[in-house]
N, CA, C and O atoms as a GROMACS GRO file, in nm:
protein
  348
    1UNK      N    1   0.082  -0.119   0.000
    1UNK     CA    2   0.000   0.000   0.000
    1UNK      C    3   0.087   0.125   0.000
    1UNK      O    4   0.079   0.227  -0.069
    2UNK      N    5   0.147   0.101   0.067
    2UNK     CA    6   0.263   0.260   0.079
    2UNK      C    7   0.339   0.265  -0.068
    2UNK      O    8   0.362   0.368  -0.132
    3UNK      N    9   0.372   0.130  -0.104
    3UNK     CA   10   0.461   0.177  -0.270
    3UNK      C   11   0.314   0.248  -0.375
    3UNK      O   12   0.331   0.337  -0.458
    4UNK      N   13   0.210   0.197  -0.352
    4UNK     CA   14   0.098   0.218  -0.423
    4UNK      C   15  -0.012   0.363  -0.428
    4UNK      O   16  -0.073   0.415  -0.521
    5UNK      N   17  -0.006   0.388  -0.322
    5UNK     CA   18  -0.061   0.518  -0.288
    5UNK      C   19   0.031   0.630  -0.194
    5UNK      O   20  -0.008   0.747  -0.198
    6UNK      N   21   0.126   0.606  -0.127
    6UNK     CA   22   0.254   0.662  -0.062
    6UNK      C   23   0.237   0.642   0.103
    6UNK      O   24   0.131   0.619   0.161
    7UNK      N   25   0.354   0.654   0.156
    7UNK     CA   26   0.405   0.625   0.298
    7UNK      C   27   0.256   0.620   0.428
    7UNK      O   28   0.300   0.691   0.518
    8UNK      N   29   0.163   0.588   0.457
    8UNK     CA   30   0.082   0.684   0.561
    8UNK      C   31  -0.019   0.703   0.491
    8UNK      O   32  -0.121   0.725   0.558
    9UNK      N   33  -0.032   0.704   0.391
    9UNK     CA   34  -0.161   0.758   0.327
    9UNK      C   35  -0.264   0.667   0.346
    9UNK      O   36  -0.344   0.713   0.429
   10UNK      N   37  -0.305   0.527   0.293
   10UNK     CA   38  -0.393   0.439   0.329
   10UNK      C   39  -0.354   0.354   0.434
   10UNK      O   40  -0.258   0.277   0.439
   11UNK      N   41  -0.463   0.385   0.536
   11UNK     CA   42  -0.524   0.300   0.642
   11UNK      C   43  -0.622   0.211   0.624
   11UNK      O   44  -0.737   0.244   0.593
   12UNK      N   45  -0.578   0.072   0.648
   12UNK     CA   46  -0.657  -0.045   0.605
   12UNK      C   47  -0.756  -0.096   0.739
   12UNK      O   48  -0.704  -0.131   0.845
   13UNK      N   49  -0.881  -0.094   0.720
   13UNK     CA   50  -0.961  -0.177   0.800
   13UNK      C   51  -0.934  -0.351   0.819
   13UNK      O   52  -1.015  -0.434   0.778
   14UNK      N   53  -0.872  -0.369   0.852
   14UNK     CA   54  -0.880  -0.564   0.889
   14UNK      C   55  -0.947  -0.627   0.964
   14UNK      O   56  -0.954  -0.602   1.085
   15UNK      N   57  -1.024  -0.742   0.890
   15UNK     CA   58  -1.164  -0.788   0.955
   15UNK      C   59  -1.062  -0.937   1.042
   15UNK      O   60  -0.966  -1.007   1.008
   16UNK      N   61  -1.133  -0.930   1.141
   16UNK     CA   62  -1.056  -1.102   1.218
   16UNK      C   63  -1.092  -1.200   1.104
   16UNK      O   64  -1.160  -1.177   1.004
   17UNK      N   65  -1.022  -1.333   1.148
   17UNK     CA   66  -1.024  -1.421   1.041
   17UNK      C   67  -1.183  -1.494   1.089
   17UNK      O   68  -1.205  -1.517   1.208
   18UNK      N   69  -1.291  -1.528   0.976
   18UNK     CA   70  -1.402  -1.582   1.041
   18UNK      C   71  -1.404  -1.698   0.924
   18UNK      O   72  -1.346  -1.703   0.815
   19UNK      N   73  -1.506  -1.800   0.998
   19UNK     CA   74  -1.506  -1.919   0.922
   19UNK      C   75  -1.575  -1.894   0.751
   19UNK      O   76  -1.638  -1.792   0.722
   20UNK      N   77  -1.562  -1.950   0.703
   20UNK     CA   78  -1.642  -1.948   0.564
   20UNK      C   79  -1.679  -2.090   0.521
   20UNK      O   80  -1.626  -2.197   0.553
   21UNK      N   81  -1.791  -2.063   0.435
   21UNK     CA   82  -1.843  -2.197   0.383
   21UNK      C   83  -1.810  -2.204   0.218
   21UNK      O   84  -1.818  -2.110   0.138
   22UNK      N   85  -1.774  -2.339   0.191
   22UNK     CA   86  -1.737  -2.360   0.035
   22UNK      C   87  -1.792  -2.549   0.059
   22UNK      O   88  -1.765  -2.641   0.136
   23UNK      N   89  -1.900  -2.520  -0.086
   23UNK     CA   90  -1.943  -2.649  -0.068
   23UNK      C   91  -1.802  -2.771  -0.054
   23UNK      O   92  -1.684  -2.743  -0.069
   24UNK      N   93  -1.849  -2.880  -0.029
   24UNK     CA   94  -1.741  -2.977  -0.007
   24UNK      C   95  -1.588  -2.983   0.032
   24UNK      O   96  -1.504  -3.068   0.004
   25UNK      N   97  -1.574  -2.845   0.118
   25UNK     CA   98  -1.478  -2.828   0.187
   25UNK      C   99  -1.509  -2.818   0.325
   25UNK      O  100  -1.608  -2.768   0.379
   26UNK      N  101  -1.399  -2.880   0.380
   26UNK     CA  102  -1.432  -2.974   0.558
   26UNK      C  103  -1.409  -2.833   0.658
   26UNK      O  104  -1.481  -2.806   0.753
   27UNK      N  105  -1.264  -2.730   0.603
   27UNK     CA  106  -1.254  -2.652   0.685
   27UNK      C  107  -1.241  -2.513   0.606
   27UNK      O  108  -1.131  -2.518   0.550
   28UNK      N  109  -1.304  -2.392   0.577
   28UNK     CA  110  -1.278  -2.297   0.549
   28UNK      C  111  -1.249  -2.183   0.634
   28UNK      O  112  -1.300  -2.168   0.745
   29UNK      N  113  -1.139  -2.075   0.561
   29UNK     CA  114  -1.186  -1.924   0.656
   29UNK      C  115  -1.134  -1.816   0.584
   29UNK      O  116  -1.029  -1.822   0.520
   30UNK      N  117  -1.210  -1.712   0.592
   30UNK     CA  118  -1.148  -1.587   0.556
   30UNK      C  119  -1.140  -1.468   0.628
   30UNK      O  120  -1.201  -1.444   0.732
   31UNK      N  121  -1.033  -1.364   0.546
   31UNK     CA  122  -1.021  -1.261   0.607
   31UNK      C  123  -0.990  -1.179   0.485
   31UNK      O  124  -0.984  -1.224   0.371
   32UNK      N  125  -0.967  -1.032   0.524
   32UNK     CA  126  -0.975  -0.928   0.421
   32UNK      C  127  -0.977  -0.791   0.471
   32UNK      O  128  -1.060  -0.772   0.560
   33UNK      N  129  -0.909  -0.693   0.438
   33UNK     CA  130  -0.922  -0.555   0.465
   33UNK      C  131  -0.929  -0.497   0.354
   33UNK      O  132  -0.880  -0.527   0.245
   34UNK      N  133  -1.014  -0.384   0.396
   34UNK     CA  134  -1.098  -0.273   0.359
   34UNK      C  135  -1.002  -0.152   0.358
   34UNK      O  136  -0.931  -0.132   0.457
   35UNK      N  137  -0.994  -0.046   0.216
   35UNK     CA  138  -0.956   0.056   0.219
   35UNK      C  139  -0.987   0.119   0.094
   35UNK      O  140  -1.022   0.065  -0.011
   36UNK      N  141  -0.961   0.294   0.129
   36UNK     CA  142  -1.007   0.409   0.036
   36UNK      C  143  -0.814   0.435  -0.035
   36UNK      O  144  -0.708   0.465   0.020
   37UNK      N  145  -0.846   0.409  -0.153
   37UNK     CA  146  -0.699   0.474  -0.232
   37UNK      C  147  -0.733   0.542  -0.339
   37UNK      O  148  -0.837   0.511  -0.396
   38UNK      N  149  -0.688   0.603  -0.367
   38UNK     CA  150  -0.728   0.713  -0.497
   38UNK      C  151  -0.902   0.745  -0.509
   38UNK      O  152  -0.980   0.726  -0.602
   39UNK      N  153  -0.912   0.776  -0.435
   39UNK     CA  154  -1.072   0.807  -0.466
   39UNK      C  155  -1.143   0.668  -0.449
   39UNK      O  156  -1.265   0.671  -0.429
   40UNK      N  157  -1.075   0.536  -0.456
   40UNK     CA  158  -1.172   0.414  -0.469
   40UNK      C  159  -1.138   0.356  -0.336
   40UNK      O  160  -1.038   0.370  -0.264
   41UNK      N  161  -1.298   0.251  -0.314
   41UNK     CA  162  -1.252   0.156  -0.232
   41UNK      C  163  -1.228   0.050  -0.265
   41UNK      O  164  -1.252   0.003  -0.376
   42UNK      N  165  -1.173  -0.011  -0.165
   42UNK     CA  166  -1.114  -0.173  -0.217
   42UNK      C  167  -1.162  -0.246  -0.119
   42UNK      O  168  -1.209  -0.210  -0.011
   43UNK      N  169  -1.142  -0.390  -0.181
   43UNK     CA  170  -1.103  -0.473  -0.056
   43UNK      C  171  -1.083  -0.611  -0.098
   43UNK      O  172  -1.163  -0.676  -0.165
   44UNK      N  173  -0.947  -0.658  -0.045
   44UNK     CA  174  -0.856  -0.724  -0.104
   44UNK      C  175  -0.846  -0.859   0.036
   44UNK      O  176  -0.815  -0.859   0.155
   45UNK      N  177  -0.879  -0.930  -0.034
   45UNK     CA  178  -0.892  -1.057   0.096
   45UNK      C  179  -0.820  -1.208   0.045
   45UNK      O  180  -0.753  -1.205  -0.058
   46UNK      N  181  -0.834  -1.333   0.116
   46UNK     CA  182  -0.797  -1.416   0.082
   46UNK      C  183  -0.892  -1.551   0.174
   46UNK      O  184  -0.924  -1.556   0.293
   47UNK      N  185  -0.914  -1.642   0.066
   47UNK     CA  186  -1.025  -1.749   0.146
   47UNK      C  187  -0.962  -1.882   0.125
   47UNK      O  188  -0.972  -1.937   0.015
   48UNK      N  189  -0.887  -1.946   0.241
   48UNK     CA  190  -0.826  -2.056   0.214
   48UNK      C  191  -0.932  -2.165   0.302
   48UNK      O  192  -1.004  -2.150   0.401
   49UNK      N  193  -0.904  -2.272   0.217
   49UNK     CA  194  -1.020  -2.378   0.253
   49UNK      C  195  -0.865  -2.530   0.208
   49UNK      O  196  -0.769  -2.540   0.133
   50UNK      N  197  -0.952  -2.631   0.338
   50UNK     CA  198  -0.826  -2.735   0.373
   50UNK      C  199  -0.956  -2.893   0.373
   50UNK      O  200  -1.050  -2.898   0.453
   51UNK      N  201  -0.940  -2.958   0.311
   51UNK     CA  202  -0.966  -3.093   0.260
   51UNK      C  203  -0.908  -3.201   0.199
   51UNK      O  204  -0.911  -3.243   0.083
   52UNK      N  205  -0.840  -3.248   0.328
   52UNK     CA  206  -0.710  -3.386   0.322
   52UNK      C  207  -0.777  -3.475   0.181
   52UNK      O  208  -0.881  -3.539   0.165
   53UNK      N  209  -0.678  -3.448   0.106
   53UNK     CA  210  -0.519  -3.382   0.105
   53UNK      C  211  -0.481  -3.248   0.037
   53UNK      O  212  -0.367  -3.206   0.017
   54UNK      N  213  -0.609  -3.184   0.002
   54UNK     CA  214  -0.573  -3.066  -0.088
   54UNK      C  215  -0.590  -2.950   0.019
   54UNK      O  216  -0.637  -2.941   0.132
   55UNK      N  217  -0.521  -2.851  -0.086
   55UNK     CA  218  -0.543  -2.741   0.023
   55UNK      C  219  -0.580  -2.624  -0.097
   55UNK      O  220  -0.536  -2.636  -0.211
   56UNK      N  221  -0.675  -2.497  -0.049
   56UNK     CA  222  -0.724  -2.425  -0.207
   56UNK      C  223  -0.704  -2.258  -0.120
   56UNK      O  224  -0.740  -2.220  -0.009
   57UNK      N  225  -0.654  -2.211  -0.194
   57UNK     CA  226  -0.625  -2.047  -0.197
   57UNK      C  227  -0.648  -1.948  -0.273
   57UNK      O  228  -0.560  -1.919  -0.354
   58UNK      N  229  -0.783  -1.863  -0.271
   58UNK     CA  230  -0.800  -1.784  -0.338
   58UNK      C  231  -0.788  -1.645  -0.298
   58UNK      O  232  -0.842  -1.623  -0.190
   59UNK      N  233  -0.743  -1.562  -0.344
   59UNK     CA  234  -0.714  -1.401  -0.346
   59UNK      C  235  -0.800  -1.344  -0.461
   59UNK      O  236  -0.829  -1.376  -0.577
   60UNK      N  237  -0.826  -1.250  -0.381
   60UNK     CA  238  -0.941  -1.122  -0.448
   60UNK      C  239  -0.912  -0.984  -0.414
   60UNK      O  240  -0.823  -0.939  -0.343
   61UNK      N  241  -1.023  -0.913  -0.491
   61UNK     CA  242  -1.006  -0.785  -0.484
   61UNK      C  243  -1.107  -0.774  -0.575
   61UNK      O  244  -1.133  -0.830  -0.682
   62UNK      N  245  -1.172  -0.667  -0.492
   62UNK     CA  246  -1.308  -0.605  -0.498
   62UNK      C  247  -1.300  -0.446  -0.542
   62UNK      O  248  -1.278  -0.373  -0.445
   63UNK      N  249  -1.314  -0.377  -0.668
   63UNK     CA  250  -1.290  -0.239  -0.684
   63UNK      C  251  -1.432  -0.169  -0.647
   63UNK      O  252  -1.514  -0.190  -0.737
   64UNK      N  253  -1.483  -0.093  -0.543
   64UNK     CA  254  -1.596  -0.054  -0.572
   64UNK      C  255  -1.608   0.091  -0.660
   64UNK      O  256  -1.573   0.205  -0.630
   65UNK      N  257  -1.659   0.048  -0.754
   65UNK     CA  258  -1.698   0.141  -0.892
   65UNK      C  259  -1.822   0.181  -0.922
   65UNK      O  260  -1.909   0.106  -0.878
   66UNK      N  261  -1.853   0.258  -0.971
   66UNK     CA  262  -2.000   0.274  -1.029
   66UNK      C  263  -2.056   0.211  -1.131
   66UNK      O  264  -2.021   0.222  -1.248
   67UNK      N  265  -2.148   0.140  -1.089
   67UNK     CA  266  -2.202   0.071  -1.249
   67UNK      C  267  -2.098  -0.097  -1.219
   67UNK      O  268  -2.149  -0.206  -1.244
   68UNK      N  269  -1.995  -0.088  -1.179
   68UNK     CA  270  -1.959  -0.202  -1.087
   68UNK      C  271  -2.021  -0.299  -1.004
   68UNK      O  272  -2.087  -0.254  -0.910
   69UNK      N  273  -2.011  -0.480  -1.023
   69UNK     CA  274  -2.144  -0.541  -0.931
   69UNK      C  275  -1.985  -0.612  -0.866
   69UNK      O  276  -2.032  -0.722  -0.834
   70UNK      N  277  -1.872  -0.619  -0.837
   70UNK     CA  278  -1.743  -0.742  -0.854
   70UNK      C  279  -1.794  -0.791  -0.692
   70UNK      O  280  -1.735  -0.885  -0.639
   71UNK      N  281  -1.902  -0.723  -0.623
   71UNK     CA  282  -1.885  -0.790  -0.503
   71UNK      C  283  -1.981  -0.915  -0.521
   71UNK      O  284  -1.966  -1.024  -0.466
   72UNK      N  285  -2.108  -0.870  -0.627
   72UNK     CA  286  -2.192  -1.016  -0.658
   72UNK      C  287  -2.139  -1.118  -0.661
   72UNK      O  288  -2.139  -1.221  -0.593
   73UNK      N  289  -2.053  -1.051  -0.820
   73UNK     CA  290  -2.021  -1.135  -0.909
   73UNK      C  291  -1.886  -1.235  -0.832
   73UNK      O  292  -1.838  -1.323  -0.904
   74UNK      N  293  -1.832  -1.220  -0.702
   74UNK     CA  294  -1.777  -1.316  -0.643
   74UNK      C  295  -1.841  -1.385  -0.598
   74UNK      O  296  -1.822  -1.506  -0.605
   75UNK      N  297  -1.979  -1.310  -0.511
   75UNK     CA  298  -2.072  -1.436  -0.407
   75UNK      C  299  -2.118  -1.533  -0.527
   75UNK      O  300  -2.139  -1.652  -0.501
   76UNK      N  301  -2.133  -1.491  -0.637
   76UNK     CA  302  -2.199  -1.604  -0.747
   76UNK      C  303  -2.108  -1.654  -0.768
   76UNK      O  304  -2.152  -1.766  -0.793
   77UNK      N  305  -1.937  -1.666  -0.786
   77UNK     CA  306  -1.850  -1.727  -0.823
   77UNK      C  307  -1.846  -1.853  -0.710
   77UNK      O  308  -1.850  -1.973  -0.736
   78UNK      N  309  -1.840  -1.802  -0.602
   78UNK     CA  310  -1.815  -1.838  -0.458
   78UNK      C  311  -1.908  -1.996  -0.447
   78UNK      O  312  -1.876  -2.116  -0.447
   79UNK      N  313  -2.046  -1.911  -0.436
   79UNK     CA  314  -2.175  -2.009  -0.439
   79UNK      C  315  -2.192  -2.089  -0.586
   79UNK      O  316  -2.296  -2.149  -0.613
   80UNK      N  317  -2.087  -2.084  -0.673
   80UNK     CA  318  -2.116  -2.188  -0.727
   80UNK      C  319  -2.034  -2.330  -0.745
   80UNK      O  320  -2.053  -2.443  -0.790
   81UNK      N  321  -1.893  -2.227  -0.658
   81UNK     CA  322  -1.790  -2.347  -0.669
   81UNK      C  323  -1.823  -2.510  -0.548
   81UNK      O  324  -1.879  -2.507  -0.439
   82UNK      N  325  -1.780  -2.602  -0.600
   82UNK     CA  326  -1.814  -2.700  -0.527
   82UNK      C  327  -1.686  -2.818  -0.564
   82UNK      O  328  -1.659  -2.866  -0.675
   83UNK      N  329  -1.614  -2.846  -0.419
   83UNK     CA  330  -1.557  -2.966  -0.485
   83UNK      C  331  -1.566  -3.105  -0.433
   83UNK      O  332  -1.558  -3.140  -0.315
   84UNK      N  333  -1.584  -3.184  -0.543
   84UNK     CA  334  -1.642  -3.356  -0.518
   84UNK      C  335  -1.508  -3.428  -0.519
   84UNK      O  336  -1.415  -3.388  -0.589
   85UNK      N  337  -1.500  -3.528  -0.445
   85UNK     CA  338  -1.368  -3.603  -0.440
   85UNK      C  339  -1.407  -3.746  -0.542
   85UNK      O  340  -1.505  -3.818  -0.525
   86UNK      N  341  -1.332  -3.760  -0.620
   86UNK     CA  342  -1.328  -3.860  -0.719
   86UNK      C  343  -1.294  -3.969  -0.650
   86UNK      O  344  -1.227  -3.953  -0.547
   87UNK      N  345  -1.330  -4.098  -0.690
   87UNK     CA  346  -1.317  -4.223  -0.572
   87UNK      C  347  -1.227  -4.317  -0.682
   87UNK      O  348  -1.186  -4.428  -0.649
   0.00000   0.00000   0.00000
C-alpha cells in the first residue's frame, strides 16, 4: 500500500479471520481488509479452505466502482464453486 498510494496515506480496516463456507470443503476461513486509495474503495482478501489432502487459496479484490457489481459477481463465483472427491 505505501509503494501504491505513498508512505501513511492508506489505512486499512482488517476484519478477524471468520469461518467461511465452500461447498465440499471440511474446513474454510477468511479474512480481508478494507480501504479508500485514490478516490476508490477496495477490498482485497484471501479465502483458504483445507480438505485432506488438498489445500485451495484464493485471493481477491473487490474495486468498488459505479455501475460495478465485482462484489456479486464473487458471491456467485463463490456459491457456485463445489468440490467432489473422485473415488
Amino acid at each position: 500500500m505505501d509503494k501504491s498510494f505513498g508512505k501513511g496515506v492508506v489505512k486499512p480496516e482488517i476484519s478477524p479471520t471468520e469461518a467461511f463456507s465452500l461447498k465440499g470443503i471440511q474446513y474454510a476461513a477468511r479474512k480481508y481488509a478494507t480501504f479508500t486509495g485514490k478516490g476508490v474503495k477496495q477490498e482485497e482478501g484471501w479465502i483458504y479452505g483445507f480438505t485432506e489432502p488438498y489445500q485451495i487459496f484464493i485471493l481477491y479484490t473487490i474495486l468498488e466502482k459505479e455501475g460495478v457489481n465485482d462484489r456479486q459477481a464473487l458471491k456467485e463465483i463463490l456459491d457456485s464453486f463445489e468440490f467432489i472427491r473422485k473415488k
